[in-house]
C-alpha positions in Angstrom: -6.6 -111.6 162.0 -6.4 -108.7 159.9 -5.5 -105.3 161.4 -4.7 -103.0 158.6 -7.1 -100.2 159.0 -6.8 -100.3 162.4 -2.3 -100.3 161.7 -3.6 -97.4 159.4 -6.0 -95.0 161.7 -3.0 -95.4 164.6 -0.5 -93.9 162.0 -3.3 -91.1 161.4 -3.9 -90.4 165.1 -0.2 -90.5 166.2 0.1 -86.9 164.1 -2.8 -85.2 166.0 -3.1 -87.0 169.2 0.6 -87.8 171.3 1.3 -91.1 171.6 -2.3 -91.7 168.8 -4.1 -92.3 172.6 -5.7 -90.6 174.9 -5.0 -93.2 177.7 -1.2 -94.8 177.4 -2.4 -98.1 177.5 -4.1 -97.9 174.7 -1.1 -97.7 172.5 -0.4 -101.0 173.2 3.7 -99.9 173.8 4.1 -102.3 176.7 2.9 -105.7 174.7 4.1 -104.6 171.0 1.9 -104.1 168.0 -0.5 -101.8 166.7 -3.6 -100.7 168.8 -7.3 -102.3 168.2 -9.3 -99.4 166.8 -12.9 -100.5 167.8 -15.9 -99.7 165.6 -18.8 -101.3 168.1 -19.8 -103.5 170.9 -22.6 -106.0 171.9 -23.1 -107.8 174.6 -20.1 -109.9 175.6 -18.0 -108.8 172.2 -15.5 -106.1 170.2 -15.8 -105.3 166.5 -13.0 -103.7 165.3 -12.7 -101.3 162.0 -10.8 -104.2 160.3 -14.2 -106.8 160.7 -13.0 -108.8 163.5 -14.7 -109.8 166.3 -13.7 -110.5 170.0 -15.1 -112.0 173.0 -13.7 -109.2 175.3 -12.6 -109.5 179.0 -12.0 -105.8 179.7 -15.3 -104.2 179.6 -14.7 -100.9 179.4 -12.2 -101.5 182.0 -15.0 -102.1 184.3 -18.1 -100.3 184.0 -20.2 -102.1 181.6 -20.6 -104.8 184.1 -24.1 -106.2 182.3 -21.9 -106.5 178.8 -22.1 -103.7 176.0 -25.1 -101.6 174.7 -27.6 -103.0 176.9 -30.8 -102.1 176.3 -32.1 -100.0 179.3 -28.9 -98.3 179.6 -29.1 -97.4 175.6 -32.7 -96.7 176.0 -31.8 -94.1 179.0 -29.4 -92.1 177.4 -31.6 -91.5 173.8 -34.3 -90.9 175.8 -32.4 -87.9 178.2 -30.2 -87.3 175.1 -33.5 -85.9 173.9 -34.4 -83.4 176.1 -31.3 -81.9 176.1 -27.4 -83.1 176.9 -26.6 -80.6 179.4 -27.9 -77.5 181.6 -24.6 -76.4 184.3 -27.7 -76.6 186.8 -29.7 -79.2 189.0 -31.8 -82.0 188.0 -34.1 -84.1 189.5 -32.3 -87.5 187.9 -29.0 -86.2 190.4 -31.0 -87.0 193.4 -32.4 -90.1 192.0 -29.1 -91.9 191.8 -27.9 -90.4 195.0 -30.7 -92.1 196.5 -30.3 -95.1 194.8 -26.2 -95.3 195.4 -26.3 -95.3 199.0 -29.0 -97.4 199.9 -27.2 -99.5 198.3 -23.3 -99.3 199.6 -23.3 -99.5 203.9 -21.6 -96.3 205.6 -22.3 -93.6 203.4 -25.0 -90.9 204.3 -24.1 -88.2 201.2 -22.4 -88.7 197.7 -20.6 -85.7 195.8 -20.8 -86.4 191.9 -17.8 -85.4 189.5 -16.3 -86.9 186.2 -14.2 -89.3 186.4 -12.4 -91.4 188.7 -9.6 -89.3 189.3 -11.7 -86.4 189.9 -13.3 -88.6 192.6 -10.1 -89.6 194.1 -8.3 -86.2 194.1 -11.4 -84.6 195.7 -11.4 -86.9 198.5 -8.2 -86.3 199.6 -9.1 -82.5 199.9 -11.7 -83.5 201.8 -10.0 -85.7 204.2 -7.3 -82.8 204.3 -10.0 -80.6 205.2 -11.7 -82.4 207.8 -8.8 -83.6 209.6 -6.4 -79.8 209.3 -3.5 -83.0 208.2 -1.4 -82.6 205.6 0.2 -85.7 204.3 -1.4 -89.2 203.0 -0.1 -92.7 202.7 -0.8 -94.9 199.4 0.2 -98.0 198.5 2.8 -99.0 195.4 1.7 -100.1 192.5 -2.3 -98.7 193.6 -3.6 -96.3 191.2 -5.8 -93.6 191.8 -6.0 -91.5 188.8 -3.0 -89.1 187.8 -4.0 -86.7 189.9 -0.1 -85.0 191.2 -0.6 -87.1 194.9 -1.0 -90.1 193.2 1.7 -90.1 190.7 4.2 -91.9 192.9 4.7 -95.5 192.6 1.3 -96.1 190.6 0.3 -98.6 189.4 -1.2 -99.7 185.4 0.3 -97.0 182.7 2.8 -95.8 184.8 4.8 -98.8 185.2 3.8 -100.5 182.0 5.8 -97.4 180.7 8.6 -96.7 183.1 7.6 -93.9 185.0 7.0 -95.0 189.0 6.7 -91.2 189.6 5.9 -88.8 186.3 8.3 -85.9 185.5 5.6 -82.4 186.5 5.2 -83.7 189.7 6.8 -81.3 192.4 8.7 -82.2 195.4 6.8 -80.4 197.7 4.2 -82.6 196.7 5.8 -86.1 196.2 7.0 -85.1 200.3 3.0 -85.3 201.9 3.0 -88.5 200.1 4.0 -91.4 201.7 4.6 -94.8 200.7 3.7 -98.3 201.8 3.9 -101.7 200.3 0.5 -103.3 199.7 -0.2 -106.2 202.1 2.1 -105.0 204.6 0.5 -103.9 207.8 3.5 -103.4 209.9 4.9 -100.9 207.8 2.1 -98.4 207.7 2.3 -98.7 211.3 5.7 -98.1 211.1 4.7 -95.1 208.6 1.9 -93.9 210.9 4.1 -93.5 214.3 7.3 -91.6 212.3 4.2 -89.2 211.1 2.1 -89.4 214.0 -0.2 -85.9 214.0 0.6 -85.3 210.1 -1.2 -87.9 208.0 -4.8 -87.0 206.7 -5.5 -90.4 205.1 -4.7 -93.7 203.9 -6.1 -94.1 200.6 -5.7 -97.8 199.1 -7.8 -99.9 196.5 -9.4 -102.1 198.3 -8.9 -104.9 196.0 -6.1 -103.6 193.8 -6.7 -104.2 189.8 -3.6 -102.1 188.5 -0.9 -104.0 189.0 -3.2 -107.1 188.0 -5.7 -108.3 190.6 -4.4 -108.5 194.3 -6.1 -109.6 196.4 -5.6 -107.5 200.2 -4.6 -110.2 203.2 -7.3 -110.6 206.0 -5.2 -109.1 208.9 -3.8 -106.3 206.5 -6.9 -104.8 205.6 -8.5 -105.5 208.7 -5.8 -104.0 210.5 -5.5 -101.2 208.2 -9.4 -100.2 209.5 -7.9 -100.7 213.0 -4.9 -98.4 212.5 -6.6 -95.9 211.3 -9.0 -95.4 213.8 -6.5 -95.5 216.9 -4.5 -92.6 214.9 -7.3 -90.7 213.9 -6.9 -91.0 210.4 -9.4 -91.3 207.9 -9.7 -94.7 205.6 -10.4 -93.8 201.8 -11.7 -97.0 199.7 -11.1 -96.3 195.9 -14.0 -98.5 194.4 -13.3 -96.8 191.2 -13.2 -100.6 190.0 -14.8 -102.7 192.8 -17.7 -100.3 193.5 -21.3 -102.2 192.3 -18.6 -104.8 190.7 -17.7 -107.1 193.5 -21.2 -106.5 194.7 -24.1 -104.0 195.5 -22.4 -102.8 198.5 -18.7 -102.7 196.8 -15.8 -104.2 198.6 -16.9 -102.5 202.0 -19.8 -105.4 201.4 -17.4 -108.3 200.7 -14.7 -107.4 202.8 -17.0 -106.6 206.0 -15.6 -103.0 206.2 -16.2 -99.6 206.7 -14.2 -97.0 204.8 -14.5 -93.3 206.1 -14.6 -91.8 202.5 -15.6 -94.2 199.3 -14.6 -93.6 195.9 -16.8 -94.6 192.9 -16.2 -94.6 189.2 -16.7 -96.8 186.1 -19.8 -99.2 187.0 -21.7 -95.5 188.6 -21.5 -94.1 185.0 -22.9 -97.5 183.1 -20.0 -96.2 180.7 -20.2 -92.7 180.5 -17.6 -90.2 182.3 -19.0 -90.4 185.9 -17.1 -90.0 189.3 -18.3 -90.0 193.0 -17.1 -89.6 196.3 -19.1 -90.8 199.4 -19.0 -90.3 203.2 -21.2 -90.1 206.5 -22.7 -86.4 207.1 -20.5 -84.9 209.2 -17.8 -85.4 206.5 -19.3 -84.8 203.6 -20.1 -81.4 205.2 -16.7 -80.0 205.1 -17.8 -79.5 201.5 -18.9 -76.3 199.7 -21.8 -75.3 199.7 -22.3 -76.2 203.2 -18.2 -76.1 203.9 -14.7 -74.4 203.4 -13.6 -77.5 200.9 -13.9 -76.2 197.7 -15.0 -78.6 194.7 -17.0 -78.1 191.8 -17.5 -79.1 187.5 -19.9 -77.4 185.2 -20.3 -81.0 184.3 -20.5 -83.1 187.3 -24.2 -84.4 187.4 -24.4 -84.0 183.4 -27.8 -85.7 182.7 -26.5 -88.2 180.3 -24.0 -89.8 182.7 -26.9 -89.8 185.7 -29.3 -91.1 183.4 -27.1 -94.1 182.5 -25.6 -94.4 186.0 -29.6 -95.0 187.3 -30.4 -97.4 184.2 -27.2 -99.3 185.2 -27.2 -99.3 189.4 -31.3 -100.3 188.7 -30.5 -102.9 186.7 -28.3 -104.4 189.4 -30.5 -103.5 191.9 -33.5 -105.5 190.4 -31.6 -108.8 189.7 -28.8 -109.4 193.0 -28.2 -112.8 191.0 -25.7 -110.7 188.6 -23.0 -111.1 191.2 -24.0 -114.8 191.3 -23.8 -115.5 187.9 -20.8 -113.3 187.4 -19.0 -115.3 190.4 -19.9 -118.4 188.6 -18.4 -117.8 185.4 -14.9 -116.0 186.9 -14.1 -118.7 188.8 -15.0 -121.7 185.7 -12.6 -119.3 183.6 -10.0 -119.5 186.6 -10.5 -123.0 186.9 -10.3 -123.6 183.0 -7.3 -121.9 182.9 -5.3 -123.5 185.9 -6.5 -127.1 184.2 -4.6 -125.9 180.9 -1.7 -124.7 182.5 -1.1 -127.2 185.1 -0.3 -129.8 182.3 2.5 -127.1 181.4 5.8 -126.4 182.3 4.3 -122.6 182.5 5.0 -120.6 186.1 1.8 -118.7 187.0 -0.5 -117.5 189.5 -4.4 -116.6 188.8 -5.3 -113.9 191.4 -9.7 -113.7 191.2 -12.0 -112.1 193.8 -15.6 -111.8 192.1 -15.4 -110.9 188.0 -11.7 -109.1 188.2 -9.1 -111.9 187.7 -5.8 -111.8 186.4 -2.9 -114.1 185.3 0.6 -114.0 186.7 3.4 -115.3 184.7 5.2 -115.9 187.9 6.4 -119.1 190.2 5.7 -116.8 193.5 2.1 -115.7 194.5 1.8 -112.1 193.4 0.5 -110.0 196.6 1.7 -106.3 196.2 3.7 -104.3 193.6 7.2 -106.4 193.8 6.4 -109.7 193.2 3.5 -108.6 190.1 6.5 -107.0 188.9 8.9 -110.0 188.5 6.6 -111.5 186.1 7.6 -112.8 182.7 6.7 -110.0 180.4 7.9 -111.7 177.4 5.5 -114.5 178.2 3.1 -112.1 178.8 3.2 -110.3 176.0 3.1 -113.7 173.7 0.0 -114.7 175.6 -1.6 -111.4 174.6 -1.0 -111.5 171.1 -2.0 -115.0 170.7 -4.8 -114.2 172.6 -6.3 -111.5 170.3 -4.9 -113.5 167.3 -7.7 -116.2 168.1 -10.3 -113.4 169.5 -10.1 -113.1 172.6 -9.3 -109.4 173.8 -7.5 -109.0 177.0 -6.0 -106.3 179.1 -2.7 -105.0 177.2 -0.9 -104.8 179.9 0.1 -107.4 182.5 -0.2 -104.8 185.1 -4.1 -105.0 184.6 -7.0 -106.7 185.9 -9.4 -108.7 183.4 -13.3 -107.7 184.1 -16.0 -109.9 182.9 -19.6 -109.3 182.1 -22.8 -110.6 182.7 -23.3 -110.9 178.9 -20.1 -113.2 178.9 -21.1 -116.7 178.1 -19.9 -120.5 179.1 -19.4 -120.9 175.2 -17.6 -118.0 175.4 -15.2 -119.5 178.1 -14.8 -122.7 176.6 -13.8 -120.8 173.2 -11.2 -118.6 175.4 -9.7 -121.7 177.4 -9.2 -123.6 173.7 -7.4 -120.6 172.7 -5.5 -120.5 175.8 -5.2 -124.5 175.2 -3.7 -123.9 171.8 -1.4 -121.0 172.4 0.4 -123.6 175.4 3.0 -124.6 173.1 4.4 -121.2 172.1 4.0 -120.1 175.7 6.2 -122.5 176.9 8.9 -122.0 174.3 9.0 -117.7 175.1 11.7 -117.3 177.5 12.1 -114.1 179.6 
């Protein structure tokens, strides 16, 4: 592969933008190397400034669940784009997706649009704050829920790929009405919830986590986190920034036979443009201001270009429920491909899948929660990434990083990535930790 426009737009950005990003894991610091610079997308593939092409397993990191530039998403946004990008007030589209969202996803009544995911995130924690007159929350390690100053402790994705469990700017008056839990562990959030009884708001976790790879959540934990929650009268916030419309119509609540008190949507909700949303049942949701003393707002939340895209995308799924079918197919012949390569190997690893988010573990133990994602082998890692891209396949730069797939993804495709994987074996097996 050739990279050196890409090597030379990085140089370029690093003296205007810090770090040459505007995410960390962009910058590629945690696998080595010089970032991608991408030029354009279609269906199932990258094409970076340099002329190479990649079958690519991130989408977006999530949202373009149907695969790059498709059509009625385009078509959307040119034809809203045309009647004007923004107004700061209502629009008829708003109410349209509204609609649309929760008939779709069980146990939400009203939906509060905003930005981004960590918009969404931080603004339901105010709410449940609000609602319940409770102060402090409890998240799980290695989750991440945006970098909002709440959720700065322990996250997952960039913040351990670069070191920094808790970021410097947070204060300690709010790291202390945060508390801490490992994920899958059911008896320590009890634990948690009886040393704070009368104090905790919420327990916000992602319901399948996809930041410190995929993790999958235990049966009785997540089951029993429900449970817990309800005899302490604390409210359960789902962040399906990732999972939401991914894992199916109805989210992980849907898969996972649950009802969250307060949902959090991102990524997929936006068909790829900066969208954010926070759900609940009515007599939450109208805490909220207007109708409420919890104040949030955005002269851009509910921009027309986002809603217009968000519709085009959640219709799309809407229409054809066999997405998640097909999508379910081809995640779990990747999985299979891979653990057919690898078991020939003297390679440790795990491959942790629930729907389209996978991700590879280069690890003897079964990775369930922050700790054991973390005693992977990051040099083996970072080989496998770099071979990876080498042959055109683009993965997650980080090994603290779910892949997602797309519905544009092919079995070609897969059989092309599983060669590469096949061919890469004998360098994998010779990087030591």
């Amino acid at each position: 592969m050739r990279y050196q426009r890409s090597s030379s737009l990085f140089q370029e950005a690093q003296k205007f933008i810090p770090g040459g990003v505007n995410s960390p894991v962009r910058a590629f610091k945690s696998v080595g190397g010089t970032p991608v610079f991408i030029d354009r997308a279609q269906g199932a593939y990258l094409y970076d400034v340099d002329g190479n092409s990649y079958i690519d397993y991130i989408s977006s990191w999530g949202p373009l669940i149907l695969g790059h530039a498709h059509t009625e998403v385009i078509n959307a946004i040119v034809d809203r784009a045309q009647k004007g990008t923004s107004f700061g007030t209502p629009t008829e589209i708003e109410t349209e997706l509204a609609k649309l969202a929760i008939e779709m996803v069980p146990n939400i009544d009203q939906i509060r649009f905003v930005n981004s995911g960590t918009e969404a995130c931080m603004s339901a924690i105010r709410l449940a704050r609000g609602f319940t007159g409770k102060d402090r929350i409890i998240k799980f390690s290695g989750c991440y829920h945006g970098h909002s100053d709440s959720f700065l402790i322990q996250a997952g994705s960039g913040a351990v790929t670069f070191g920094y469990p808790s970021s410097p700017g947070v204060t300690q008056g709010t790291a202390k009405d945060t508390l801490l839990a490992p994920y899958n562990n059911l008896a320590y959030v009890a634990e948690l919830l009886e040393a704070h009884q009368g104090h905790v708001a919420a327990v916000i976790i992602e319901p399948v986590a996809g930041n410190m790879g995929c993790v999958l959540p235990d049966h009785d934990f997540i089951h029993g986190l429900r449970k817990l929650c309800t005899q302490h009268e604390v409210l359960l916030v789902f962040d399906e920034v990732m999972t939401g419309f991914r894992l199916a119509a109805g989210g992980a609540q849907e898969v996972l036979g649950i009802q969250a008190d307060i949902v959090c949507f991102g990524k997929v909700i936006g068909g790829g443009l900066p969208v954010g949303a926070f759900a609940a049942r009515s007599e939450i949701m109208a805490y909220l201001a207007p109708l409420g003393p919890v104040y949030q707002a955005g002269t851009l939340s509910g921009n027309p270009l986002a809603m217009s895209a968000g519709l085009a995308m959640l219709q799309a799924l809407n229409r054809d429920r066999g997405v998640y079918d097909r999508l379910e197919k081809k995640s779990a012949d990747l999985a299979a491909g891979m653990s057919s390569v690898l078991d020939k190997t003297s390679i440790d690893y795990q491959i942790n899948r629930l729907g389209s988010m996978i991700s590879l573990h280069f690890t003897p133990e079964p990775v369930v929660d922050f700790t054991t994602a973390a005693r992977g082998n990051n040099a083996r890692f970072n080989a496998y990434f770099h071979g990876m891209l080498d042959r055109g396949i683009y993965l997650p730069p980080s090994a603290f990083e779910s892949y997602f797939l797309n519905d544009a993804l092919s079995q070609a495709d897969i059989e092309k990535t599983l060669n590469a994987l096949d061919e890469l074996v004998p360098a994998l097996e010779a990087t030591n930790v």
